[in-house]
Jmol script that loads the backbone (N, CA, C; Angstrom):
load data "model"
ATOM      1  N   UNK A   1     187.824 131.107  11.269  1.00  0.00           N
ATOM      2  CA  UNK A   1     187.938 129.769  11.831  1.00  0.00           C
ATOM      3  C   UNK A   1     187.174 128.799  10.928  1.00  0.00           C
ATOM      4  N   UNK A   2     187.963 127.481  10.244  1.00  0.00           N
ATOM      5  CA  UNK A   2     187.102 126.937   9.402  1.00  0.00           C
ATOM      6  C   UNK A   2     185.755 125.910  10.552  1.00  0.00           C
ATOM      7  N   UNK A   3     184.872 125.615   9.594  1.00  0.00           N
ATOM      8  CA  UNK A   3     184.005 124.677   9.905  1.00  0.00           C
ATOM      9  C   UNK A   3     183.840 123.425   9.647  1.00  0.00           C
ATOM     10  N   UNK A   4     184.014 122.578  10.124  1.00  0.00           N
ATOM     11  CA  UNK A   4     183.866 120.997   9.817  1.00  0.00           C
ATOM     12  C   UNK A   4     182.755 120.623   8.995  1.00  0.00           C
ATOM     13  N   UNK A   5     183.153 120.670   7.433  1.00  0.00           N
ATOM     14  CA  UNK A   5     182.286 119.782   6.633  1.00  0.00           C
ATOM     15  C   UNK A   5     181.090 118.750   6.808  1.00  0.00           C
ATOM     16  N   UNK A   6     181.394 118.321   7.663  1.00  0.00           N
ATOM     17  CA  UNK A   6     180.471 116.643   8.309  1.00  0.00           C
ATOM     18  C   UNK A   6     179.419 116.945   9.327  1.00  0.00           C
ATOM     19  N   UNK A   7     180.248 117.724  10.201  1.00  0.00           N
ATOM     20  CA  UNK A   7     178.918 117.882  11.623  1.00  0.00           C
ATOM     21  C   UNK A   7     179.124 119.094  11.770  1.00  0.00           C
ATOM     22  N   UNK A   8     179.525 120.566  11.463  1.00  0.00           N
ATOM     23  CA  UNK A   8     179.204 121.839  11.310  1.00  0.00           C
ATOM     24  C   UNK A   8     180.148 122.338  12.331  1.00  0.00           C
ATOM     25  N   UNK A   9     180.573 121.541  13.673  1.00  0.00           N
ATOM     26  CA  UNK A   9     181.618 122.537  14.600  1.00  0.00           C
ATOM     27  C   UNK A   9     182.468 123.100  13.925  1.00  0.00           C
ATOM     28  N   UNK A  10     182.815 124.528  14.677  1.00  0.00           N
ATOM     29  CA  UNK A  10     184.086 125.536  14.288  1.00  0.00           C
ATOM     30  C   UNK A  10     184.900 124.774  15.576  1.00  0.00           C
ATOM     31  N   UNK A  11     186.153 125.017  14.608  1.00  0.00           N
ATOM     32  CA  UNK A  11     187.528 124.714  15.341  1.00  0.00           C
ATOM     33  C   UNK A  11     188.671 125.607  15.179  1.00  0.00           C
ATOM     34  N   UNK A  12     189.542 125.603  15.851  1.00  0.00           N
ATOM     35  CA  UNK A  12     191.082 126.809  15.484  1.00  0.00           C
ATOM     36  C   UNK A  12     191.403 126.078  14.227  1.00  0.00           C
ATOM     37  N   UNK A  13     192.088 127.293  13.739  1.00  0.00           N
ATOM     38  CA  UNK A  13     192.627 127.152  12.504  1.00  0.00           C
ATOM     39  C   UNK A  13     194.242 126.493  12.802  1.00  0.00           C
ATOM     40  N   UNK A  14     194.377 125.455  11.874  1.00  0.00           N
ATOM     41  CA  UNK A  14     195.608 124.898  12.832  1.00  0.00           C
ATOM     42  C   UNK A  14     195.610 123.485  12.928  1.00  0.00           C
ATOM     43  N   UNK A  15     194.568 123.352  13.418  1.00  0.00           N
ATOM     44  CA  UNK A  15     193.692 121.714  13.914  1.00  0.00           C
ATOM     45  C   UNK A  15     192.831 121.338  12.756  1.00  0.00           C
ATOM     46  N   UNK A  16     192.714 120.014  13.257  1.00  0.00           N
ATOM     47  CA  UNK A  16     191.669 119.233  12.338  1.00  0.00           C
ATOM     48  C   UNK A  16     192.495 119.126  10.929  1.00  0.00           C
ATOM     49  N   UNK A  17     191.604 118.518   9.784  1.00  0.00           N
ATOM     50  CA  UNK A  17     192.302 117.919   8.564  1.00  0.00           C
ATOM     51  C   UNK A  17     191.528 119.055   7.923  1.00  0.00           C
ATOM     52  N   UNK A  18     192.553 119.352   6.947  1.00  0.00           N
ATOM     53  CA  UNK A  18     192.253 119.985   5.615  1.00  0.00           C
ATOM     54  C   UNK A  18     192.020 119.818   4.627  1.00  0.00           C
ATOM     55  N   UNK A  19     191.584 119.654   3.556  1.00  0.00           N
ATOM     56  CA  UNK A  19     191.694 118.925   1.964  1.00  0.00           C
ATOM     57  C   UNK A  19     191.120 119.366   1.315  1.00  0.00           C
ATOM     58  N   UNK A  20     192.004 120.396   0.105  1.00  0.00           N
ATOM     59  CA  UNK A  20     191.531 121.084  -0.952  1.00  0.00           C
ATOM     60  C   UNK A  20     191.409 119.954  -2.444  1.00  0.00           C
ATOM     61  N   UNK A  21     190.625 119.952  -3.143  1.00  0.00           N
ATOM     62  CA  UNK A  21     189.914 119.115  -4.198  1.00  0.00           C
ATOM     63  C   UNK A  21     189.889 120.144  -5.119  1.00  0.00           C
ATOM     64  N   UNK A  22     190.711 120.655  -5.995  1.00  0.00           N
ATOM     65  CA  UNK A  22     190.532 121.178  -6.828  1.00  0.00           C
ATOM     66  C   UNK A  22     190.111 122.617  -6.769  1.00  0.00           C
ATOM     67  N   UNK A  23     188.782 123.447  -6.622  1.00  0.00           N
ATOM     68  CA  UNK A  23     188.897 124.496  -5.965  1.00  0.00           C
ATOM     69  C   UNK A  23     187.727 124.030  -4.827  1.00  0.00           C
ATOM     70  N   UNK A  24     187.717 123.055  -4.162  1.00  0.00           N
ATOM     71  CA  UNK A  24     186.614 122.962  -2.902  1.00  0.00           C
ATOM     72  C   UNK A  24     187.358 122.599  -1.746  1.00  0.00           C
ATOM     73  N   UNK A  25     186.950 123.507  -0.497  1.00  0.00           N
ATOM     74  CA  UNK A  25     188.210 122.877   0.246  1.00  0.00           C
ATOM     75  C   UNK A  25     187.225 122.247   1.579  1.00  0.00           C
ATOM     76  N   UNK A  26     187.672 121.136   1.804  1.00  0.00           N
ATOM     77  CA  UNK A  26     186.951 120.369   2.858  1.00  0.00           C
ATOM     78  C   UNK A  26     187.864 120.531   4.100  1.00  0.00           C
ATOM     79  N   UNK A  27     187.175 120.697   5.357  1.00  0.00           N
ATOM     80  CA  UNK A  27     187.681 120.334   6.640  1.00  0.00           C
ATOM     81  C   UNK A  27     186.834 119.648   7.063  1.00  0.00           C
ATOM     82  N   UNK A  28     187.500 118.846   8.100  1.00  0.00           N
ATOM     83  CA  UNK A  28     187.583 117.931   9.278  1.00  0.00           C
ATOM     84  C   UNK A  28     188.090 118.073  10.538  1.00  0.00           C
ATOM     85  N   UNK A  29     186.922 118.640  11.534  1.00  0.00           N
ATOM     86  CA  UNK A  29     187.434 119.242  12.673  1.00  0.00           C
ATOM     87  C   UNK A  29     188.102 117.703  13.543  1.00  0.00           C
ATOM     88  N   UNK A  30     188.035 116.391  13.469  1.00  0.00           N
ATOM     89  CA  UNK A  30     188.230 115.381  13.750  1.00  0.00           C
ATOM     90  C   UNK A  30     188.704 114.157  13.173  1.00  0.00           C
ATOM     91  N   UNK A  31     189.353 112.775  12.912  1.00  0.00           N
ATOM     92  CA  UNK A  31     189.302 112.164  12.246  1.00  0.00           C
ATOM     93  C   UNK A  31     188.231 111.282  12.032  1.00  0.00           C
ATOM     94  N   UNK A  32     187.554 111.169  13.065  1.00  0.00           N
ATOM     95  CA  UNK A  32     185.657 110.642  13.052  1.00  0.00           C
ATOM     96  C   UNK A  32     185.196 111.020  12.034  1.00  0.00           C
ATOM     97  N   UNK A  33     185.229 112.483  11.539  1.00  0.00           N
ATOM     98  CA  UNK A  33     184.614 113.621  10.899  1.00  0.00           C
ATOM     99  C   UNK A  33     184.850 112.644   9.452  1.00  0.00           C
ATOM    100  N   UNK A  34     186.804 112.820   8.814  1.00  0.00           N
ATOM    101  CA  UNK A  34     187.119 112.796   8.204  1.00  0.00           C
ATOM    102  C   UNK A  34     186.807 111.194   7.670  1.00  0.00           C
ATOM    103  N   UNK A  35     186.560 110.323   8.674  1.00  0.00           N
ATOM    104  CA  UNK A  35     186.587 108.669   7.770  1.00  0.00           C
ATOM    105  C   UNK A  35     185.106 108.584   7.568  1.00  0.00           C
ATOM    106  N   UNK A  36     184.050 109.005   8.191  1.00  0.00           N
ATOM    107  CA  UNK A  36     182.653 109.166   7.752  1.00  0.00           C
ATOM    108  C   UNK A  36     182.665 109.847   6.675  1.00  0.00           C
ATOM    109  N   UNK A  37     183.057 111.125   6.569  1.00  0.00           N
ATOM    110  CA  UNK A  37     183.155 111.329   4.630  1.00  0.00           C
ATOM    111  C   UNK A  37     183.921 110.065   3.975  1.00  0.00           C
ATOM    112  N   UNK A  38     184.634 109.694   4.100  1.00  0.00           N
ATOM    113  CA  UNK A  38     184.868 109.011   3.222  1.00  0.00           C
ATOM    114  C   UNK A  38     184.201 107.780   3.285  1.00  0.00           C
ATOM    115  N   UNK A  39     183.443 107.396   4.061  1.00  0.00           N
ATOM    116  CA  UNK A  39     182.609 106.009   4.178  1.00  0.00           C
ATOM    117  C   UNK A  39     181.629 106.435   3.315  1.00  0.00           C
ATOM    118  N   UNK A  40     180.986 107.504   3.033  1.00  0.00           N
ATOM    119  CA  UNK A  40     179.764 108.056   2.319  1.00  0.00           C
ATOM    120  C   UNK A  40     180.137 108.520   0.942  1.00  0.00           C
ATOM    121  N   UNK A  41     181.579 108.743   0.639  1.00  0.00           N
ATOM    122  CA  UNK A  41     182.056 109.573  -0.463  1.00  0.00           C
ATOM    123  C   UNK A  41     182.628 107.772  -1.758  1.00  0.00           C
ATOM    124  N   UNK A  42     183.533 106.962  -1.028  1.00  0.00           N
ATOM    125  CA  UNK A  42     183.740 106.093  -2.158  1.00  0.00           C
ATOM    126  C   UNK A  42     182.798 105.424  -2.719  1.00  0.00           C
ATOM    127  N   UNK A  43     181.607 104.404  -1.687  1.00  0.00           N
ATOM    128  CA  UNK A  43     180.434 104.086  -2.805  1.00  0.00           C
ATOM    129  C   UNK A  43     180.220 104.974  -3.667  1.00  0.00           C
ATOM    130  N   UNK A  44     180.112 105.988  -3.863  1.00  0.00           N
ATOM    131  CA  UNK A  44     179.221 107.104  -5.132  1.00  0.00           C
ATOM    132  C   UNK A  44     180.807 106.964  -5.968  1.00  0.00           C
ATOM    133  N   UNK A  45     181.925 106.882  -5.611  1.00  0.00           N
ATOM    134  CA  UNK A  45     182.906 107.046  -7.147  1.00  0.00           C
ATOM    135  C   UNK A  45     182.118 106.050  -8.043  1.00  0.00           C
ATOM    136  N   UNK A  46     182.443 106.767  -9.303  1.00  0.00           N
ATOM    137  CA  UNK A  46     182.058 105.966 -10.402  1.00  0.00           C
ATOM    138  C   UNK A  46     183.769 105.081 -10.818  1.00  0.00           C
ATOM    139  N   UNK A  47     183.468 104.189 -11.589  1.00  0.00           N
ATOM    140  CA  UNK A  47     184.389 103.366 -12.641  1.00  0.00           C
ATOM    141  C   UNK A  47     185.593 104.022 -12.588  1.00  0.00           C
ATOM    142  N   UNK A  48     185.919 104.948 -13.205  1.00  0.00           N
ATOM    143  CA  UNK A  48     186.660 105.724 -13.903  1.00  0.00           C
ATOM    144  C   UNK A  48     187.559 106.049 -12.142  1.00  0.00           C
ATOM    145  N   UNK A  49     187.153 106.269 -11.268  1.00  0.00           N
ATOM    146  CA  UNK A  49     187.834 106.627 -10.130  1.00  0.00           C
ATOM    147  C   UNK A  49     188.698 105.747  -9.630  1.00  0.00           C
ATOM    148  N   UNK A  50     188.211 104.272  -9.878  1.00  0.00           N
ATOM    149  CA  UNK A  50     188.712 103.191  -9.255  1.00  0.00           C
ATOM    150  C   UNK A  50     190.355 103.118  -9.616  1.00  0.00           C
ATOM    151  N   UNK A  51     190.729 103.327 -10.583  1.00  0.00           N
ATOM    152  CA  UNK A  51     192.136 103.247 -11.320  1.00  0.00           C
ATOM    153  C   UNK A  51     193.265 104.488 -10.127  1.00  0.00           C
ATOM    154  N   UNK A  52     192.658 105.334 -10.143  1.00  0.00           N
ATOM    155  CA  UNK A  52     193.107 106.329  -9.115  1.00  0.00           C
ATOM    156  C   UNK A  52     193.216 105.803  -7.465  1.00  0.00           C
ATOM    157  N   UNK A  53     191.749 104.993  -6.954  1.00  0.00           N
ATOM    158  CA  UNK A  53     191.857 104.135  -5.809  1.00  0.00           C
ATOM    159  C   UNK A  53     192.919 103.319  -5.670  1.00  0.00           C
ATOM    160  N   UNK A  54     193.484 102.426  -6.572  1.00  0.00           N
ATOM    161  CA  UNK A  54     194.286 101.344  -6.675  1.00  0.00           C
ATOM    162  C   UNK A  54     195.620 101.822  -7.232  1.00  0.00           C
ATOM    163  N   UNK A  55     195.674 102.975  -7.720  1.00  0.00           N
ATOM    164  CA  UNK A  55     197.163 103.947  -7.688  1.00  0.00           C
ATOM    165  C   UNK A  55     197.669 104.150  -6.508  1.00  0.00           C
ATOM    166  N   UNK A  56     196.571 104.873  -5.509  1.00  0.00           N
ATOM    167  CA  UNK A  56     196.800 105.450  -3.856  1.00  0.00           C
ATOM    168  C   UNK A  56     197.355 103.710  -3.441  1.00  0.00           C
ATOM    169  N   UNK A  57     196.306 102.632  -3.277  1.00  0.00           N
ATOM    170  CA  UNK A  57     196.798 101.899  -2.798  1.00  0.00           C
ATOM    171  C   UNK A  57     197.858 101.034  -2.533  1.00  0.00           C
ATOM    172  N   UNK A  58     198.466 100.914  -3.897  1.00  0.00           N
ATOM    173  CA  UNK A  58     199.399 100.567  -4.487  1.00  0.00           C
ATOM    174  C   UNK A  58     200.561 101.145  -3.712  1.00  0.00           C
ATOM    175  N   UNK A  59     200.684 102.589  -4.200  1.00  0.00           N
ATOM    176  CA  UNK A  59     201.726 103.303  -3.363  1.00  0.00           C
ATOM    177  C   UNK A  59     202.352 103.193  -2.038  1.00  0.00           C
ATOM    178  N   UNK A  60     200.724 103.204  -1.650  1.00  0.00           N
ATOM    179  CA  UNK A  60     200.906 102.674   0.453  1.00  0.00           C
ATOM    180  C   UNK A  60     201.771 101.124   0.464  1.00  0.00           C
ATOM    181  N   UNK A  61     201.097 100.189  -0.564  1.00  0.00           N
ATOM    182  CA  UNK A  61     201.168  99.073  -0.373  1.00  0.00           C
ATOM    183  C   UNK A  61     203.307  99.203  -0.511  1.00  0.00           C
ATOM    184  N   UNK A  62     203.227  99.852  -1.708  1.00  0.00           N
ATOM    185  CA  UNK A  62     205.120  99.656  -2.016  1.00  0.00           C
ATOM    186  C   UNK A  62     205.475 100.285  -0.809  1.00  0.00           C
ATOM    187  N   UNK A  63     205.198 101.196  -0.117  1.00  0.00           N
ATOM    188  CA  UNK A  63     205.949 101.936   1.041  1.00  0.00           C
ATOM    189  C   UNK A  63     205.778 101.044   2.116  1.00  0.00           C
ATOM    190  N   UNK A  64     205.219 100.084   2.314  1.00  0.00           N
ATOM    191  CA  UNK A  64     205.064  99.284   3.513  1.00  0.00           C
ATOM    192  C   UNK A  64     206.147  98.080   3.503  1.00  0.00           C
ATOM    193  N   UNK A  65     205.989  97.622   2.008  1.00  0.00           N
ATOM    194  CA  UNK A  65     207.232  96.841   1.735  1.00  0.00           C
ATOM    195  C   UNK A  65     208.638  97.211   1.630  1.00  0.00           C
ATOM    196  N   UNK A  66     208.590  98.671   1.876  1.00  0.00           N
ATOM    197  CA  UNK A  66     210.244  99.116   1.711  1.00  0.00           C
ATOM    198  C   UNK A  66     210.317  99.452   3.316  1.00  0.00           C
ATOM    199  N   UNK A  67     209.700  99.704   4.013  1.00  0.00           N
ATOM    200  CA  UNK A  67     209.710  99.875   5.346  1.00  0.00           C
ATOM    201  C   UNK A  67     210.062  98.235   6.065  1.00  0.00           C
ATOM    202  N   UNK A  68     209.926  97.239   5.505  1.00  0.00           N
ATOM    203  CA  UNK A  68     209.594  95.755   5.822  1.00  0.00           C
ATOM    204  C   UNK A  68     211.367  95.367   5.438  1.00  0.00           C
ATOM    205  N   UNK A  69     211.646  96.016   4.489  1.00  0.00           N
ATOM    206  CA  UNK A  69     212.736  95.374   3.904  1.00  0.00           C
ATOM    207  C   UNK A  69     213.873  96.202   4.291  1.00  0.00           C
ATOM    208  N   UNK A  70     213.515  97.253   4.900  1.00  0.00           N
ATOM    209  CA  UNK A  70     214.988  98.509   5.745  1.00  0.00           C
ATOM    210  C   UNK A  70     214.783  97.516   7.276  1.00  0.00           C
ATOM    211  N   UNK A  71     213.916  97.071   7.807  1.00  0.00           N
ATOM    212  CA  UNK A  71     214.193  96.659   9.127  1.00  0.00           C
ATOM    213  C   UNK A  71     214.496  94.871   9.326  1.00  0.00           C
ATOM    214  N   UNK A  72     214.709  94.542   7.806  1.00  0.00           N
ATOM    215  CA  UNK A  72     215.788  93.189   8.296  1.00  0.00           C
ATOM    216  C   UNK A  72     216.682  93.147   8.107  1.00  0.00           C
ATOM    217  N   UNK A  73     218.016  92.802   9.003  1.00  0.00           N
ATOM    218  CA  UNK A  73     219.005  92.556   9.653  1.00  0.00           C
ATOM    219  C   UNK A  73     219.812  91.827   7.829  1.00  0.00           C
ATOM    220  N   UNK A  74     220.879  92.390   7.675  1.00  0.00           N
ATOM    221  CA  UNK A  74     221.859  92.125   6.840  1.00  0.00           C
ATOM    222  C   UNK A  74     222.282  90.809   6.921  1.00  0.00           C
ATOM    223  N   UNK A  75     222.037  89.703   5.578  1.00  0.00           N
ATOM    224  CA  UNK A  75     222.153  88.875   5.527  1.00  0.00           C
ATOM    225  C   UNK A  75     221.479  87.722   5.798  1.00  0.00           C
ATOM    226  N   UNK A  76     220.219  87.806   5.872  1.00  0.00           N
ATOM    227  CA  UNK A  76     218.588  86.821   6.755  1.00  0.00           C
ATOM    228  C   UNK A  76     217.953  87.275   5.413  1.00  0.00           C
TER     229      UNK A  76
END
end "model"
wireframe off; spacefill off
backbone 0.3
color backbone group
């Protein structure tokens, strides 16, 4: 049964978030769990990470606009 990275509870295997990093694998028995790592994890990226930040974002950002542009009505 993995253990939650952040605050130590065991949970079923199944549940909670997973995320392997290369060979380290993080769980998150919660999403509480999971956005507190990351509240503590992006200040410390260095420089070099940021280009990768604004890749992810980017992506979300185009998928929101194609989601925006399938739900107006033909011809508006």
């Amino acid at each position: 049964m993995p253990r939650c990275s952040v605050c130590g509870k065991v949970f079923p295997e199944g549940q909670g978030i997973y995320v392997k990093v290369r060979n380290k694998e993080i769980f998150f028995h919660k999403k509480t769990c999971a956005t507190k790592f990351l509240r503590e994890l992006l200040p410390l990226l260095g420089q070099e990470c940021m280009g990768a930040v604004e890749s992810v974002l980017d992506s979300f950002s185009k998928a929101i606009e194609e989601k925006k542009r399938e739900k107006r009505l033909p011809g508006t």
